[in-house]
C-alpha positions as CSV (number, residue, x, y, z in Angstrom):
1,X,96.0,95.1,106.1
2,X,97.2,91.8,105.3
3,X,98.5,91.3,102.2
4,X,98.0,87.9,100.2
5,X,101.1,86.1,98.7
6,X,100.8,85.6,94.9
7,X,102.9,82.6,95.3
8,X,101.2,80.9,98.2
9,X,101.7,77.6,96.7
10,X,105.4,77.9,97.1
11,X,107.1,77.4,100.5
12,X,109.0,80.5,101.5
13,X,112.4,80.6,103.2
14,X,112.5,82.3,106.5
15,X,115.2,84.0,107.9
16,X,116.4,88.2,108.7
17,X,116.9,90.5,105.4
18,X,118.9,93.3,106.5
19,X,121.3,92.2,109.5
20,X,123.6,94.7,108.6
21,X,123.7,97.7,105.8
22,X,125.9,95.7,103.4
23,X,122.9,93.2,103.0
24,X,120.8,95.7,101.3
25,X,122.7,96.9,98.4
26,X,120.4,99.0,96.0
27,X,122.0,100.8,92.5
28,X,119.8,103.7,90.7
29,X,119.7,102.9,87.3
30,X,119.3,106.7,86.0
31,X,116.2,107.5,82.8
32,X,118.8,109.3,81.1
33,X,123.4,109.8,82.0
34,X,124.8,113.7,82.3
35,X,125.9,114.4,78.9
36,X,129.0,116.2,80.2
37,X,128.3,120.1,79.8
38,X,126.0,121.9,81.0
39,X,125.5,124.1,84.5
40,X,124.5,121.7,86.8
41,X,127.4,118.6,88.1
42,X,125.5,115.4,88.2
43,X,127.3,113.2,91.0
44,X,126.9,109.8,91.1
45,X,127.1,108.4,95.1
46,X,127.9,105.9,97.4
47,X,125.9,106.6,100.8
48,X,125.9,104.1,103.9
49,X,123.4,104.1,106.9
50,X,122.1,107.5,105.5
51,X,118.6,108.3,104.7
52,X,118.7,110.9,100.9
53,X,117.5,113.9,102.7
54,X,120.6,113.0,105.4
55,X,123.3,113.0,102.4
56,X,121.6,116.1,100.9
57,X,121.7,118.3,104.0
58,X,125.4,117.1,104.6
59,X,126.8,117.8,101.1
60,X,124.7,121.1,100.8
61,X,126.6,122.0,103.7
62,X,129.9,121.4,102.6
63,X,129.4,123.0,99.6
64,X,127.5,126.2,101.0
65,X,124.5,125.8,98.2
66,X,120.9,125.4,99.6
67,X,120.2,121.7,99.8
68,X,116.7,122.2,97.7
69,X,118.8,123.2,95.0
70,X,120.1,119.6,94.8
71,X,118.3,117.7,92.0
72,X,117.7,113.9,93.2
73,X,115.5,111.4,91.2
74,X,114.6,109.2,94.2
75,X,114.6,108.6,97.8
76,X,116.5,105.5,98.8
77,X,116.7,103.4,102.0
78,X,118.4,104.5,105.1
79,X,119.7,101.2,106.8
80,X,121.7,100.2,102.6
81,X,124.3,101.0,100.6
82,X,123.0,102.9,97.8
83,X,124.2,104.2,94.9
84,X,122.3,107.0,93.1
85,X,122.5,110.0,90.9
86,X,122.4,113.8,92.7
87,X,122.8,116.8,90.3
88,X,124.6,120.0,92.2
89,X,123.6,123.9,91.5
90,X,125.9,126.2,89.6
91,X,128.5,127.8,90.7
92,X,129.6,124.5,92.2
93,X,132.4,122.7,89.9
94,X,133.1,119.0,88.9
95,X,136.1,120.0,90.5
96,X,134.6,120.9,94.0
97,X,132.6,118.1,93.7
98,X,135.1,115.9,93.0
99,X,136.6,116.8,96.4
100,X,134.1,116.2,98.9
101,X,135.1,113.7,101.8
102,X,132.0,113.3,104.0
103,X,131.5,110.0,106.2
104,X,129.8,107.3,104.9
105,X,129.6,109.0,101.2
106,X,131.8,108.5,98.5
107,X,131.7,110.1,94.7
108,X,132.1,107.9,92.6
109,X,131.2,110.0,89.1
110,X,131.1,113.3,88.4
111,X,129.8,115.3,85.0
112,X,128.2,118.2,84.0
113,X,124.5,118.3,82.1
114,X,122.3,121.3,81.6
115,X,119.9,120.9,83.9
116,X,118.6,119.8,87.7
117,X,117.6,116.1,88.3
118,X,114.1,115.8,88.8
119,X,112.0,113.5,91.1
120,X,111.3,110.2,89.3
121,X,113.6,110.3,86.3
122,X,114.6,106.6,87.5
123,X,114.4,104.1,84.9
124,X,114.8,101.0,87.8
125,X,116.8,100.2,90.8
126,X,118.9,97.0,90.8
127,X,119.0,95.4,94.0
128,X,121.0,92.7,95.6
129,X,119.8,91.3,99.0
130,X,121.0,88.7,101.7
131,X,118.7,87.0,104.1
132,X,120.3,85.1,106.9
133,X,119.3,82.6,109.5
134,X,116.0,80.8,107.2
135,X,114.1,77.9,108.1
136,X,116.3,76.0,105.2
137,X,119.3,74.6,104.4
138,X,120.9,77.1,101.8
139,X,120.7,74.8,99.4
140,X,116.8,74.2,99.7
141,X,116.5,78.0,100.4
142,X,118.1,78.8,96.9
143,X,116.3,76.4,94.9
144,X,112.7,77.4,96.5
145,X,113.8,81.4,96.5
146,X,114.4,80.7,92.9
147,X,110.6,79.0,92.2
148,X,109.4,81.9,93.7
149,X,111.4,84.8,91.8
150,X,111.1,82.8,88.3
151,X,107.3,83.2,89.3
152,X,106.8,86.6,90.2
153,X,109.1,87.4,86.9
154,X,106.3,85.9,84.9
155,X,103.9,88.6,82.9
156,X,101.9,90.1,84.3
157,X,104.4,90.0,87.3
158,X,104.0,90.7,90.8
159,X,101.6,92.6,92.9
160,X,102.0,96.3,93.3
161,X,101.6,96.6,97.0
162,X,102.4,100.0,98.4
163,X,104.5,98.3,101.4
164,X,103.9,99.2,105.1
165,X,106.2,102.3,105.3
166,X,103.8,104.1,103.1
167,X,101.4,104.3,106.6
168,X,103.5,105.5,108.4
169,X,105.5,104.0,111.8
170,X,102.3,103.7,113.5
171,X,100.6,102.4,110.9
172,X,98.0,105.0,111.1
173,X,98.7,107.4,108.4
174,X,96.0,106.1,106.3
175,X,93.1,106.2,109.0
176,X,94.3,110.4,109.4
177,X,93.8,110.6,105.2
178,X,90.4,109.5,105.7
179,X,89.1,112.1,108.6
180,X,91.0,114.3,106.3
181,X,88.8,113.6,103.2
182,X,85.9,113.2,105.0
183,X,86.3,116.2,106.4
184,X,86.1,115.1,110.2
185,X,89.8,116.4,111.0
186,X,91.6,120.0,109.0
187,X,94.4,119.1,106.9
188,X,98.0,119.7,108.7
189,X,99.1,123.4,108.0
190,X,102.4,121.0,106.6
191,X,101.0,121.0,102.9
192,X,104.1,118.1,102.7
193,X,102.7,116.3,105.3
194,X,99.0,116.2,104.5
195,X,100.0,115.5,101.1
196,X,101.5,112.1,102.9
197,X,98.4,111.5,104.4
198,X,95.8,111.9,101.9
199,X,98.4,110.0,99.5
200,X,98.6,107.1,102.7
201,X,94.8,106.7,102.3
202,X,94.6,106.6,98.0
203,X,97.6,103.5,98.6
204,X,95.8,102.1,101.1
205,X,92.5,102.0,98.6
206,X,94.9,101.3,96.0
207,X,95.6,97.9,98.0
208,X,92.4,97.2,99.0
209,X,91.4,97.0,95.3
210,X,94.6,95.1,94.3
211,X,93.6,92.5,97.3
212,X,90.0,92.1,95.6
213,X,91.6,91.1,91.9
214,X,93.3,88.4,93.5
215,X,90.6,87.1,95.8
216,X,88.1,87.1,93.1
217,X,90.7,85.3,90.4
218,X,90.9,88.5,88.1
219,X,94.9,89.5,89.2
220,X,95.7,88.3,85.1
221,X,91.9,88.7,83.4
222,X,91.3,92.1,82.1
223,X,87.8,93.4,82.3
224,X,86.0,95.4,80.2
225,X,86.3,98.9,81.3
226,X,89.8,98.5,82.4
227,X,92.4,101.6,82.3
228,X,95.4,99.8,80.8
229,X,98.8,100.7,80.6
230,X,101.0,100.4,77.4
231,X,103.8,99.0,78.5
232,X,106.2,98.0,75.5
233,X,105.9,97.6,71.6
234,X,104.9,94.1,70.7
235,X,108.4,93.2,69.1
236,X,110.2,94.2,72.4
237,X,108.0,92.4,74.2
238,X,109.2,88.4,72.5
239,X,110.4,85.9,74.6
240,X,111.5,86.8,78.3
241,X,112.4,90.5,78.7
242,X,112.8,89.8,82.3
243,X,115.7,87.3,81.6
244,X,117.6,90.1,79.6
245,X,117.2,92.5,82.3
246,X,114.7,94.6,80.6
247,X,112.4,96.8,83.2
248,X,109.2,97.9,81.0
249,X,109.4,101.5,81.1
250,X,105.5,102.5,79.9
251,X,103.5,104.8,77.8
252,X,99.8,106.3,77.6
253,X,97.0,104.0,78.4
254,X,93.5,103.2,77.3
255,X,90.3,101.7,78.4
256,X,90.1,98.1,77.5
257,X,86.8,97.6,74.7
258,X,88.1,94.0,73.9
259,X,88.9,92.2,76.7
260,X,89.8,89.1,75.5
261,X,92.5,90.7,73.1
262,X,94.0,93.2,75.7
263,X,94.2,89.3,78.2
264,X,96.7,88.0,75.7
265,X,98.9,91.4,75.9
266,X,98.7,91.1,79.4
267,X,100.2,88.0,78.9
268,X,102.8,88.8,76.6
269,X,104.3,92.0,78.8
270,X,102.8,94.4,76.0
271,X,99.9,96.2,79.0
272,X,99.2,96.2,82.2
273,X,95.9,96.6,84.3
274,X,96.1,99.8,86.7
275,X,94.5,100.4,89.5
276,X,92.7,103.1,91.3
277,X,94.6,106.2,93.2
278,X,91.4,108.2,93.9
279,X,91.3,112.0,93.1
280,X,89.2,114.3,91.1
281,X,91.9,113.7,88.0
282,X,92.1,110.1,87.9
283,X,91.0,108.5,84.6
284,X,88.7,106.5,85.0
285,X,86.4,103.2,83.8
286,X,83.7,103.0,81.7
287,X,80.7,104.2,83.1
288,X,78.6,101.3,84.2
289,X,81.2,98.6,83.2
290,X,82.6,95.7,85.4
291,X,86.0,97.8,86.4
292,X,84.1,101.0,87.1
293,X,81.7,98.6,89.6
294,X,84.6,97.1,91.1
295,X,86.4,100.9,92.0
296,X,82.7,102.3,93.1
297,X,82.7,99.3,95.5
298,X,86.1,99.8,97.6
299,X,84.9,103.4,97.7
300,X,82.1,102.8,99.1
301,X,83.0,100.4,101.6
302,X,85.2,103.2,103.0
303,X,82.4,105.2,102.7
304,X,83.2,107.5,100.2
305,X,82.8,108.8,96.9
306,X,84.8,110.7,94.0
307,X,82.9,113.3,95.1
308,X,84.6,113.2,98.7
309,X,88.3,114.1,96.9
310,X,86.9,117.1,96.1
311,X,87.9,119.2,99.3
312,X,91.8,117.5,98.9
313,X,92.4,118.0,95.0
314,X,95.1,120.5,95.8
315,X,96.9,117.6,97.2
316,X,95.3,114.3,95.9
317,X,94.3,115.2,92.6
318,X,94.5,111.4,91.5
319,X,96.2,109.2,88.9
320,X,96.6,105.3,88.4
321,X,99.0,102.8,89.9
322,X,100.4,99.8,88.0
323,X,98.6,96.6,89.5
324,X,101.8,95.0,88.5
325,X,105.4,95.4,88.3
326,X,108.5,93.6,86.5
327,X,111.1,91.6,88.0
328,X,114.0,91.9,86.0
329,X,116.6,90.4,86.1
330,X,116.3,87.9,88.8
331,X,119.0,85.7,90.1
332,X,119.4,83.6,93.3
333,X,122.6,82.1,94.5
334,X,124.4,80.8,98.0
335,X,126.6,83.2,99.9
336,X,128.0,81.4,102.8
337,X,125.5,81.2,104.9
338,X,123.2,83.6,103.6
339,X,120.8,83.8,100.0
340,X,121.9,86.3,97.6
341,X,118.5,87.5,95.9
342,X,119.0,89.9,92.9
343,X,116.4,91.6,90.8
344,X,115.5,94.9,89.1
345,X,112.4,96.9,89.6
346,X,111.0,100.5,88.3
347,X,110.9,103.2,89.9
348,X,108.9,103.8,93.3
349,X,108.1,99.8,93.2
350,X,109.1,98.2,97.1
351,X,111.7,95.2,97.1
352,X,110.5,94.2,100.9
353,X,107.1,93.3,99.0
354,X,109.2,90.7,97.0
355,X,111.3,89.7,99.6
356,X,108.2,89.1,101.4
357,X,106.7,86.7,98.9
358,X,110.1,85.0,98.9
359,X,110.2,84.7,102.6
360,X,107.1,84.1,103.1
361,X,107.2,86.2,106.6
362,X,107.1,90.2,107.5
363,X,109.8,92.4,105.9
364,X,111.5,94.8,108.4
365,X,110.5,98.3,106.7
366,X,111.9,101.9,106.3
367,X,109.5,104.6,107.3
368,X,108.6,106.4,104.3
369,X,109.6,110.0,103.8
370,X,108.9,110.8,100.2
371,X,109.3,108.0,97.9
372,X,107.7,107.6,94.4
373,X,104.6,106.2,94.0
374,X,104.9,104.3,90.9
375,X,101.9,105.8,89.4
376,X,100.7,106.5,85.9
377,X,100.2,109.8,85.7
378,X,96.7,111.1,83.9
């Protein structure tokens, strides 16, 4: 599918993100620290040209403990230098820990806490970028890199594209979740893998209906039947949170009654709009209002129905996606040759779909494995 640019009014910069591992530098900012006793040893890493799964498998090894009885929060990029948070089973020590010398991983922290890391305690990830070789002079590239970032750092932010690794390296992954749903091709016996196939085609929906918003000039209006988001109190939520670095976090959501009013939180950072992961589970619109049309309408271009989640809800049981996400944070500057792009983003949001508004060109992508999904759990 292609993606529209948000800031298509804005010239973008060119060049190559990711000529080597050092441009791509990406820190986990952790939901919560260890709290220094406990069973578990929480580890925080340094891994280079290593995918998670990689580093796991390596230090399960050297430690002789089964490598799904390592805790980790999120996946992170292979072709980077990461830093994130692992926790280690008992009986391993901070001591043992401590010790480990493996290539192309370093410890940097070790403490104890009571219990295992879990998938998507991430509060953001902080990354720094370099792109090389654009179609400006540095100087021009910073100061139209820096248009760009100030306006996708502007509530309600920028789009929540699932990027192109979510569908897989053929691209195809998406087009197999459909025949799965509509029951024209069995499910993989890989419950893991059908999972990312069924999940491929929700994102793909999920886009598809992000893509309409913006076409049809509703990407900031909210409508009425709209399942918002609460995103932060209205006193944390004065003047520019993304300036001081603060990545909205969230908490329940509603369905909008009063449009109008819930607009001018949008505005002001306090909700978002989400948008539809299909499933059985999936809170939904307002029966016969303007949102619930819109949702009705990608489904049934695909040529579906609620209904049709039915066979998958052991695997796609559905939830809601943030249409938008924060930019916190952000900061350009020259390096040498190259742009230095800096920004913080939640959990299980893509950095190649800012990069890509910045650049104005196709992002060189990771094949996705198991990342977060950035949704808004029912």
């Amino acid at each position: 599918m292609n993606l529209p640019y948000l800031t298509a009014a804005l010239p973008g910069i060119g060049g190559v993100l990711r000529t080597s591992v050092d441009d791509f530098v990406v820190d986990e900012e952790p939901a919560y620290l260890p709290i220094g006793t406990g069973d578990h040893v929480f580890v925080r890493i340094e891994k280079r040209g290593l995918t998670t799964p990689m580093t796991i498998d390596r230090i399960a090894r050297a430690l002789s403990v089964r490598a799904r009885d390592i805790g980790v929060a999120g996946m992170k990029d292979r072709h980077a230098v990461t830093r994130q948070w692992l926790s280690l089973p008992p009986p391993v020590t901070p001591e043992a820990a401590q010790a480990l010398a493996l290539e192309d991983i370093r410890i940097l922290e070790v403490a104890r806490h009571p219990h295992k890391l879990r998938t998507g305690h991430v509060r953001a990830n902080r990354f720094v970028l370099r792109v090389r070789g654009m179609t400006a002079s540095v100087d021009e590239a910073v100061e139209r890199a820096r248009a760009i970032l100030g306006a996708l750092a502007t509530a309600p932010g920028a789009p929540n594209w699932y990027g192109e690794q979510r569908f897989g390296r053929e691209g195809d992954n998406a087009e197999k979740g459909l025949a799965i749903v509509r029951g024209q091709m069995r499910p993989p016996r890989d419950h893991k893998l059908a999972r990312l196939l069924v999940s491929a085609l929700q994102s793909e929906l999920f886009n598809r209906w992000l893509v309409a918003r913006l076409a049809d000039g509703l990407y900031a209006k909210v409508l009425a039947g709209d399942v918002m988001h609460k995103l932060r109190d209205p006193a944390a939520a004065q003047g520019s949170a993304a300036a001081e670095g603060v990545v909205r976090s969230g908490g329940g959501m509603f369905v909008s009654d009063a449009p109008d009013v819930d607009e001018a939180r949008l505005l002001a950072g306090e909700v978002g709009i989400t948008g539809p992961m299909f499933g059985e589970r999936m809170r939904r619109p307002t029966d016969g209002s303007p949102a619930a049309a819109r949702e009705a309408a990608i489904l049934d271009a695909a040529g579906l129905s609620i209904e049709s989640f039915q066979a998958v809800r052991s695997i796609a049981e559905g939830t809601r996606r943030d249409a938008t996400v924060e930019v916190g944070s952000p900061s350009v500057r020259a390096d040498g040759d190259a742009v230095e792009v800096a920004f913080s983003l939640p959990g299980g949001a893509y950095a190649t779909t800012i990069m890509r508004e910045i650049m104005k060109a196709d992002v060189p992508r990771e094949p996705e494995t198991a990342e977060h999904t950035n949704a808004v759990e029912t």
